[in-house]
Biotite code that builds the C-alpha atoms (Angstrom):
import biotite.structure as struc

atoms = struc.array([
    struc.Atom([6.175, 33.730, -43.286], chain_id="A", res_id=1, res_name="UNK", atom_name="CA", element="C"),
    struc.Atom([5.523, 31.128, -40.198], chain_id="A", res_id=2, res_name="UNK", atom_name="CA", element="C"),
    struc.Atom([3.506, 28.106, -40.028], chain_id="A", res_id=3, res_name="UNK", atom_name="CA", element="C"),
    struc.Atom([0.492, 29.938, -38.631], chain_id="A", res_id=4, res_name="UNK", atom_name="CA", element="C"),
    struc.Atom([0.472, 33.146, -40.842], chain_id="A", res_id=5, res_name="UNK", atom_name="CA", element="C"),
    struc.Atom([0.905, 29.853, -43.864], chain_id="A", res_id=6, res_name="UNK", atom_name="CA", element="C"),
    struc.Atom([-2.449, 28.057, -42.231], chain_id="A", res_id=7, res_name="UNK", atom_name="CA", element="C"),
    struc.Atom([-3.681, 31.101, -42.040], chain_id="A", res_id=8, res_name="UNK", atom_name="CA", element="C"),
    struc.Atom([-3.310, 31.500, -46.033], chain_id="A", res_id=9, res_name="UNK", atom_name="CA", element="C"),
    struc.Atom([-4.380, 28.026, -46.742], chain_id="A", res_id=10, res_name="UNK", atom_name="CA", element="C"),
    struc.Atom([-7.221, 28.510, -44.480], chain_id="A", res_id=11, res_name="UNK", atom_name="CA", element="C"),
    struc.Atom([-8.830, 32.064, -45.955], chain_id="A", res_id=12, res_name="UNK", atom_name="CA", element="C"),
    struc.Atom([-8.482, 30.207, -49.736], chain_id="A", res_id=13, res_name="UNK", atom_name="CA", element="C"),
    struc.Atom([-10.500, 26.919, -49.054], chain_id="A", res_id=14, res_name="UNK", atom_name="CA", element="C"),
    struc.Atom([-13.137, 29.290, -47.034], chain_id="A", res_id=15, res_name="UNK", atom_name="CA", element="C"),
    struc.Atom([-13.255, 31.193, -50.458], chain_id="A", res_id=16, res_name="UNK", atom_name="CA", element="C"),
    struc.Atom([-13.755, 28.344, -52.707], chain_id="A", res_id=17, res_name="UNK", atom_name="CA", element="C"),
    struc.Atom([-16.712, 26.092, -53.606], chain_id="A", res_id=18, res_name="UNK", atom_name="CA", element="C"),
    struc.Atom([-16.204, 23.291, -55.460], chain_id="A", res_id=19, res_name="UNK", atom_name="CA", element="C"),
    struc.Atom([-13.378, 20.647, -54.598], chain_id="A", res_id=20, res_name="UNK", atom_name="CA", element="C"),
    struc.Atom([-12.532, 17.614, -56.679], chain_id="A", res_id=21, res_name="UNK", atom_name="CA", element="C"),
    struc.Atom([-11.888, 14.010, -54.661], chain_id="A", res_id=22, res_name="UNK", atom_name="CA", element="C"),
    struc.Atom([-10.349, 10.813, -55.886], chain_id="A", res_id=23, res_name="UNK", atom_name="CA", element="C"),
    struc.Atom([-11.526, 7.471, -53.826], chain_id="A", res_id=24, res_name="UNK", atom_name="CA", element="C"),
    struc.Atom([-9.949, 4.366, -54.716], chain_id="A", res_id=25, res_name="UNK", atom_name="CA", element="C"),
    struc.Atom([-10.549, 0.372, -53.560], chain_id="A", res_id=26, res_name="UNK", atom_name="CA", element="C"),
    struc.Atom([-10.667, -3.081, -54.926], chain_id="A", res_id=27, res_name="UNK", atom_name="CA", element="C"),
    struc.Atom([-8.781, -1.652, -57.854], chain_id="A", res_id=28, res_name="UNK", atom_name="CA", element="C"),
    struc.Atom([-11.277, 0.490, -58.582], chain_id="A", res_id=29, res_name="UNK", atom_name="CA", element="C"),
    struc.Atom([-10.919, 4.266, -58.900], chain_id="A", res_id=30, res_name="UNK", atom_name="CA", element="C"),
    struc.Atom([-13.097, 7.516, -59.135], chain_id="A", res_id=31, res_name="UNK", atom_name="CA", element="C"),
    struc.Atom([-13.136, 10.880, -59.117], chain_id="A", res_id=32, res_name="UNK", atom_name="CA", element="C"),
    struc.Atom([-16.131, 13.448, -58.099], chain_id="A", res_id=33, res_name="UNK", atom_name="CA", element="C"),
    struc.Atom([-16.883, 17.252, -58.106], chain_id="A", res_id=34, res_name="UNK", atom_name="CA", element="C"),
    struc.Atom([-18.449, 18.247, -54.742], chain_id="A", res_id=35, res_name="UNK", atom_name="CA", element="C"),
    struc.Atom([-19.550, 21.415, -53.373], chain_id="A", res_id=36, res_name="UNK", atom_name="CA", element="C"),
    struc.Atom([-18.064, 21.353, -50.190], chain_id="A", res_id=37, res_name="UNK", atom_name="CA", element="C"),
    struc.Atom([-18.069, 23.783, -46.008], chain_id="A", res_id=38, res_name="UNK", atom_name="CA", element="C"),
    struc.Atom([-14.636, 24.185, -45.167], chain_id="A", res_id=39, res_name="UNK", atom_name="CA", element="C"),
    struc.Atom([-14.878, 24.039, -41.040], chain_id="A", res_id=40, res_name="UNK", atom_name="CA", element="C"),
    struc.Atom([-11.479, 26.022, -40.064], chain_id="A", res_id=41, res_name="UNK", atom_name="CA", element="C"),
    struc.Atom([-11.762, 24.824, -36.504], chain_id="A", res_id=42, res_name="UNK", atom_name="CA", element="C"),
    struc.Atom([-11.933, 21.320, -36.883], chain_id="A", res_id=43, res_name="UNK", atom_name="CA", element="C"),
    struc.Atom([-9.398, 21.332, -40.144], chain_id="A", res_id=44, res_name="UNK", atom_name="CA", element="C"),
    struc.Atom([-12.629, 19.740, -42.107], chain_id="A", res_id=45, res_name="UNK", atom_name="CA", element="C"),
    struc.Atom([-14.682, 19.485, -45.285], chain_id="A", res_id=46, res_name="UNK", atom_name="CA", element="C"),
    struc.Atom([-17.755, 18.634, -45.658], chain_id="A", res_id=47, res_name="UNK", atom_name="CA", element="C"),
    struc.Atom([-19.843, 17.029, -48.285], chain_id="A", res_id=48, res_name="UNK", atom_name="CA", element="C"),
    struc.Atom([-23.353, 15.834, -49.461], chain_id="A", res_id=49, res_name="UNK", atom_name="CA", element="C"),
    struc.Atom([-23.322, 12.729, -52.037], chain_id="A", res_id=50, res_name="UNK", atom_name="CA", element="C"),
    struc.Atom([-25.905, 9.862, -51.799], chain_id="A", res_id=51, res_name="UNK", atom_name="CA", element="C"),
    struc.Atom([-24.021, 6.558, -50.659], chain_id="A", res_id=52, res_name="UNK", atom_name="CA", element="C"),
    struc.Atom([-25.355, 5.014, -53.554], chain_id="A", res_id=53, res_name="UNK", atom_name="CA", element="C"),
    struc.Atom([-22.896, 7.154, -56.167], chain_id="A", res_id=54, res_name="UNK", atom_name="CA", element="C"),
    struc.Atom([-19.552, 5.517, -57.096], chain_id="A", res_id=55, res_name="UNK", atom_name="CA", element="C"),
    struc.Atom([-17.150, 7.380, -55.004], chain_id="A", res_id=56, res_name="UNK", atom_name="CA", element="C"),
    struc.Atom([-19.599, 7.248, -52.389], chain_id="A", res_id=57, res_name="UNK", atom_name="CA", element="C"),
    struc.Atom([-19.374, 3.714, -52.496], chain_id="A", res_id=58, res_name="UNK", atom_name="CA", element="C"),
    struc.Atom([-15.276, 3.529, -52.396], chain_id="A", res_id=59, res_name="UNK", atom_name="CA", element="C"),
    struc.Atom([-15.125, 5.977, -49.362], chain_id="A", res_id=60, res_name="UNK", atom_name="CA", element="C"),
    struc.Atom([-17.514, 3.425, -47.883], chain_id="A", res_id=61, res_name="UNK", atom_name="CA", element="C"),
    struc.Atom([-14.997, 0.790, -48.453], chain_id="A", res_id=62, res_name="UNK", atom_name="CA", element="C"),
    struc.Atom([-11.845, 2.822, -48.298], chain_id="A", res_id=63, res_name="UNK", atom_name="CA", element="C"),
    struc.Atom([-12.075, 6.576, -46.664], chain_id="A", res_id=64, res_name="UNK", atom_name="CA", element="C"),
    struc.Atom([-8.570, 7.279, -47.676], chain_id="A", res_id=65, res_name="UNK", atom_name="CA", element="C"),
    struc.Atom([-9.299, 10.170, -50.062], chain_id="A", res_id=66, res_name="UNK", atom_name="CA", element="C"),
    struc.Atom([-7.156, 12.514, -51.886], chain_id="A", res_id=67, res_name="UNK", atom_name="CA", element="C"),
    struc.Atom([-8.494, 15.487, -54.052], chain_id="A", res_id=68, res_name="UNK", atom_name="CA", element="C"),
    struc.Atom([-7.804, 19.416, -55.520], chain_id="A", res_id=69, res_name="UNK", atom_name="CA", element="C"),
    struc.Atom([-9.003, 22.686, -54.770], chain_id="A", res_id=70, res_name="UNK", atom_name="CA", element="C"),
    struc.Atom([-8.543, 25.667, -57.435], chain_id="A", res_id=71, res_name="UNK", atom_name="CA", element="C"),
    struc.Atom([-9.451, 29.210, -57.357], chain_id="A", res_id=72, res_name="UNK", atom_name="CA", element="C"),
    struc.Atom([-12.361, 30.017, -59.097], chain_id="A", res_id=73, res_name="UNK", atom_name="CA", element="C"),
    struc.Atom([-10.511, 33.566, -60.306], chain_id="A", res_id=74, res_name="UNK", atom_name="CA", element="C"),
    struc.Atom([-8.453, 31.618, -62.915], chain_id="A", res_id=75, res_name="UNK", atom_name="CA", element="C"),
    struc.Atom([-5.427, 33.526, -64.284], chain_id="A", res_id=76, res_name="UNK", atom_name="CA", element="C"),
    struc.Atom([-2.152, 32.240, -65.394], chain_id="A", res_id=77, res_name="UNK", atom_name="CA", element="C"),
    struc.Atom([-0.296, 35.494, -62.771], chain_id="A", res_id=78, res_name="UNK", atom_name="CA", element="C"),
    struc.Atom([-2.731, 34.827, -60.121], chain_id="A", res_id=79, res_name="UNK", atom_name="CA", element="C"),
    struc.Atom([-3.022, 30.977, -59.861], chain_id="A", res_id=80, res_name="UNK", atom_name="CA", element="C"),
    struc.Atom([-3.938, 29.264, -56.608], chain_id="A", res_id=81, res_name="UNK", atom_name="CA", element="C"),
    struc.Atom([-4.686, 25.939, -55.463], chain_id="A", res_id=82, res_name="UNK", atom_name="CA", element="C"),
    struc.Atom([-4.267, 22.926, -53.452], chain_id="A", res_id=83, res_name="UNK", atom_name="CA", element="C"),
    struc.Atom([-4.181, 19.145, -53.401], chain_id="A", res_id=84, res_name="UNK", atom_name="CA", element="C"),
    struc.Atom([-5.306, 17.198, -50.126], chain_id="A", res_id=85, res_name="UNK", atom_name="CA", element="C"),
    struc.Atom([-5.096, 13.958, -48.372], chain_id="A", res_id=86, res_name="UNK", atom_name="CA", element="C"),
    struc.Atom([-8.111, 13.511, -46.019], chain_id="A", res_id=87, res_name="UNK", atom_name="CA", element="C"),
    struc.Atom([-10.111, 10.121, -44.507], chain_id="A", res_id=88, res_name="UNK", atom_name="CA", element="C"),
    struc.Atom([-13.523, 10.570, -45.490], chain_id="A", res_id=89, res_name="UNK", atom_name="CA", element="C"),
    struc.Atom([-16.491, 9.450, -43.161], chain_id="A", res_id=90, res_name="UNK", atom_name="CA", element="C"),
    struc.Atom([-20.190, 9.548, -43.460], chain_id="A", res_id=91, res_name="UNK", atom_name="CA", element="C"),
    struc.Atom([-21.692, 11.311, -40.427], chain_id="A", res_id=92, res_name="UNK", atom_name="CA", element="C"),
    struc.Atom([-23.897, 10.007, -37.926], chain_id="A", res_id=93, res_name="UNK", atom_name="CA", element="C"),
    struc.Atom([-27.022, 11.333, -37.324], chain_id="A", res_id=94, res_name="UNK", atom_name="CA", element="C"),
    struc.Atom([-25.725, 12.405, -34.331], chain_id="A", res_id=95, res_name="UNK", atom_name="CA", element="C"),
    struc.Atom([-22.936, 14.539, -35.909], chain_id="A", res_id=96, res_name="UNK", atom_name="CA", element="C"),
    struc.Atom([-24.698, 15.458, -38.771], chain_id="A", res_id=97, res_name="UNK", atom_name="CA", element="C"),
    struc.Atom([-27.180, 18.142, -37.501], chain_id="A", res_id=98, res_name="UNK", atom_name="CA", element="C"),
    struc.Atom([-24.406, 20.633, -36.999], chain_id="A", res_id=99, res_name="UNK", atom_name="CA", element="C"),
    struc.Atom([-22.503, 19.899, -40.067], chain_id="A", res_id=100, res_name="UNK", atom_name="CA", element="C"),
    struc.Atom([-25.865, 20.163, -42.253], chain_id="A", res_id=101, res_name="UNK", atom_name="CA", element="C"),
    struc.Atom([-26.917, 23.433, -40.668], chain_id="A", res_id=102, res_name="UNK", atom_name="CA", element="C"),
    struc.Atom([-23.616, 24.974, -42.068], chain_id="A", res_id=103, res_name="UNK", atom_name="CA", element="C"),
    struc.Atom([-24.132, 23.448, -45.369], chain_id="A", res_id=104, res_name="UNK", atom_name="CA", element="C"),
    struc.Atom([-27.138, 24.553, -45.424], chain_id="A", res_id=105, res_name="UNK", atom_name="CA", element="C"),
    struc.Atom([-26.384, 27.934, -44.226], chain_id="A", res_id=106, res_name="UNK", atom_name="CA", element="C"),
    struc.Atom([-23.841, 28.339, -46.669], chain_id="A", res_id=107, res_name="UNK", atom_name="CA", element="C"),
    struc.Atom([-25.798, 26.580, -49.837], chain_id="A", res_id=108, res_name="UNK", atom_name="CA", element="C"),
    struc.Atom([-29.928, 27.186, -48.716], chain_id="A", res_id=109, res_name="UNK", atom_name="CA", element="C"),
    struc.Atom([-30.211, 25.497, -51.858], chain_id="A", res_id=110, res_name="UNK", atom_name="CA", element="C"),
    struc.Atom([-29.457, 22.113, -51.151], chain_id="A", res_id=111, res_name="UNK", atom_name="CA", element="C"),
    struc.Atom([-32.035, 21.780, -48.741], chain_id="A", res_id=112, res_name="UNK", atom_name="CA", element="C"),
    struc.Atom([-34.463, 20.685, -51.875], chain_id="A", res_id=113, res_name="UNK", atom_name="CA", element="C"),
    struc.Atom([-31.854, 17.618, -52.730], chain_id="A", res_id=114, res_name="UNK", atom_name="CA", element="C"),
    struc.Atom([-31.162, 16.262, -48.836], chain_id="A", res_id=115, res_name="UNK", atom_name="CA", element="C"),
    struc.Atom([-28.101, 13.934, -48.923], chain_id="A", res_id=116, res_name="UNK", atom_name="CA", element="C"),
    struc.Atom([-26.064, 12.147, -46.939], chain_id="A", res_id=117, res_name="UNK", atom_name="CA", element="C"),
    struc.Atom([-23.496, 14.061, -45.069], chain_id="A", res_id=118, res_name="UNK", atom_name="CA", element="C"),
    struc.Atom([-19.950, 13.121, -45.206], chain_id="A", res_id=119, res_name="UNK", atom_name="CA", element="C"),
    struc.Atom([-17.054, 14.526, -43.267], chain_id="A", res_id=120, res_name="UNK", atom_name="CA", element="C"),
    struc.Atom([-13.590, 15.021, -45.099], chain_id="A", res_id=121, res_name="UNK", atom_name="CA", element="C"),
    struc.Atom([-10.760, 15.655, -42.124], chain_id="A", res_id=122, res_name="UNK", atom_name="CA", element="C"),
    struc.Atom([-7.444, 16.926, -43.710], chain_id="A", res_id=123, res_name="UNK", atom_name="CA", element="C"),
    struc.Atom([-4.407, 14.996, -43.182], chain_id="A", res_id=124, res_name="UNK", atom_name="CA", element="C"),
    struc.Atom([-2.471, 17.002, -45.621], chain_id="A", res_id=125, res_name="UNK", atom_name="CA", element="C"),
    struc.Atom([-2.320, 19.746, -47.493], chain_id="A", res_id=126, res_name="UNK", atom_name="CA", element="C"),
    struc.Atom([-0.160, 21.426, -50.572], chain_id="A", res_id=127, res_name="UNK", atom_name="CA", element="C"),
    struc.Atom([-1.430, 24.899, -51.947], chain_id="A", res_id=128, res_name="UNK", atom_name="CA", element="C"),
    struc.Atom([0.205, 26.620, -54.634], chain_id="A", res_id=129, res_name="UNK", atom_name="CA", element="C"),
    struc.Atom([0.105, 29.968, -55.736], chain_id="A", res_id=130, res_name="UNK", atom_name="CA", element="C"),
    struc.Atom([1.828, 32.102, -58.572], chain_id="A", res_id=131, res_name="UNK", atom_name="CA", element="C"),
    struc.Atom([2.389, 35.606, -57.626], chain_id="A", res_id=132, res_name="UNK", atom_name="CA", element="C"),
    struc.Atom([3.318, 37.780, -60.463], chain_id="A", res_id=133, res_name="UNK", atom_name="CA", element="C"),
    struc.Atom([4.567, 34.669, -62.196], chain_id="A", res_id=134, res_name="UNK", atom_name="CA", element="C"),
    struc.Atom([6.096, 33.560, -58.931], chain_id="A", res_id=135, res_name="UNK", atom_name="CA", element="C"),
    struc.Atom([5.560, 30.415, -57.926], chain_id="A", res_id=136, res_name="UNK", atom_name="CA", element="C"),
    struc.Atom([5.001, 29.744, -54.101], chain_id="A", res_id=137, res_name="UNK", atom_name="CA", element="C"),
    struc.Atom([4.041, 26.446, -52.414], chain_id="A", res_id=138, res_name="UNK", atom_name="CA", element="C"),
    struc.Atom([3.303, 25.989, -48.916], chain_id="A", res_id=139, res_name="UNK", atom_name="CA", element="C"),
    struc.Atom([2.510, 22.568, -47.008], chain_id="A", res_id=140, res_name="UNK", atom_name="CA", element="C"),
    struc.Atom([0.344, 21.676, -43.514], chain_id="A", res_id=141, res_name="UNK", atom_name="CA", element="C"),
    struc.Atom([0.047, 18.672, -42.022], chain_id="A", res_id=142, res_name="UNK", atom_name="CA", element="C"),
    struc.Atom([-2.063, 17.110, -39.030], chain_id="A", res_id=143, res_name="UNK", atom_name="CA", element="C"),
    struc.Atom([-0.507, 16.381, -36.142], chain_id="A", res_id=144, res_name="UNK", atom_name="CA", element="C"),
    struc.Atom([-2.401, 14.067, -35.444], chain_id="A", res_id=145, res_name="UNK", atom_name="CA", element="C"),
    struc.Atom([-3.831, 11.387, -37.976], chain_id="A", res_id=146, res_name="UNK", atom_name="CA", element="C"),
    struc.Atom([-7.227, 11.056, -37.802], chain_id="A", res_id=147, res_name="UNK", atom_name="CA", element="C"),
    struc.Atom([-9.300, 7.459, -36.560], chain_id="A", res_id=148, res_name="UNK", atom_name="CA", element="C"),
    struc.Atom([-10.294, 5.331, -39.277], chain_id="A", res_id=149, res_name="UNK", atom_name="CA", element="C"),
    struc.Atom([-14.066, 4.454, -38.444], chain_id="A", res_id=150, res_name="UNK", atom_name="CA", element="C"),
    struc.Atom([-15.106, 1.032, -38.732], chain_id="A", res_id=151, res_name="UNK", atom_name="CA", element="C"),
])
């Protein structure tokens, strides 16, 4: 299997999935938060709603390095799939954010009733694992490019 047919792979799973897990850590502080989250394929990009006011909210703010986990919903020991992912987190100008909360909101209509802010999650890297038949498979991507740290 190449690199692209591997994206490709990585790519159909986190369009799939829901819910991701992220760590933020600064000031030797740490926290972890459940997020539903729109996987943007083109741009290699997660986004997020949480108020700036919640805990890891207020990390990212501080330090945008983020790291965090993916699993499949379908949970079974022969079919097992997931990832773990490095991104930089940002909170979205207003500017940005139209486009990025009319897929959110496209894909959870929901979440129109609780507006919050949007925040952007760019991949830097990612590790997904998969058991096939007890098989274990792992397969990695990486940006080419890292991405700007906003100040």
């Amino acid at each position: 299997m190449n690199n692209e047919e591997q994206l490709h792979e990585i790519c159909h799973f986190m369009s799939q999935e829901r819910l991701l897990t992220l760590s933020a850590a600064a000031e030797g502080q740490v926290w972890s938060a459940s997020c539903f989250y729109h996987f943007q394929q083109d741009e290699m990009t997660m986004y997020v709603m949480s108020d700036i006011t919640t805990r890891h909210a207020s990390l990212m703010l501080k330090a945008p390095e983020v790291s965090g986990t993916i699993t499949g919903s379908d949970i079974s020991l022969i079919q097992l799939k997931g990832l773990q992912y490095q991104a930089v987190a940002s909170l979205l100008s207003t500017e940005d954010e139209g486009i990025a909360r009319a897929r959110y909101y496209q894909r959870y209509p929901l979440s129109r009733v609780i507006a919050r802010p949007m925040w952007s999650l760019k991949l830097i890297e990612i590790k997904f694992m998969q058991n096939r038949l007890g098989v274990k498979r792992c397969m990695r991507w990486h940006c080419s490019t890292r991405p700007e740290r906003e100040l």
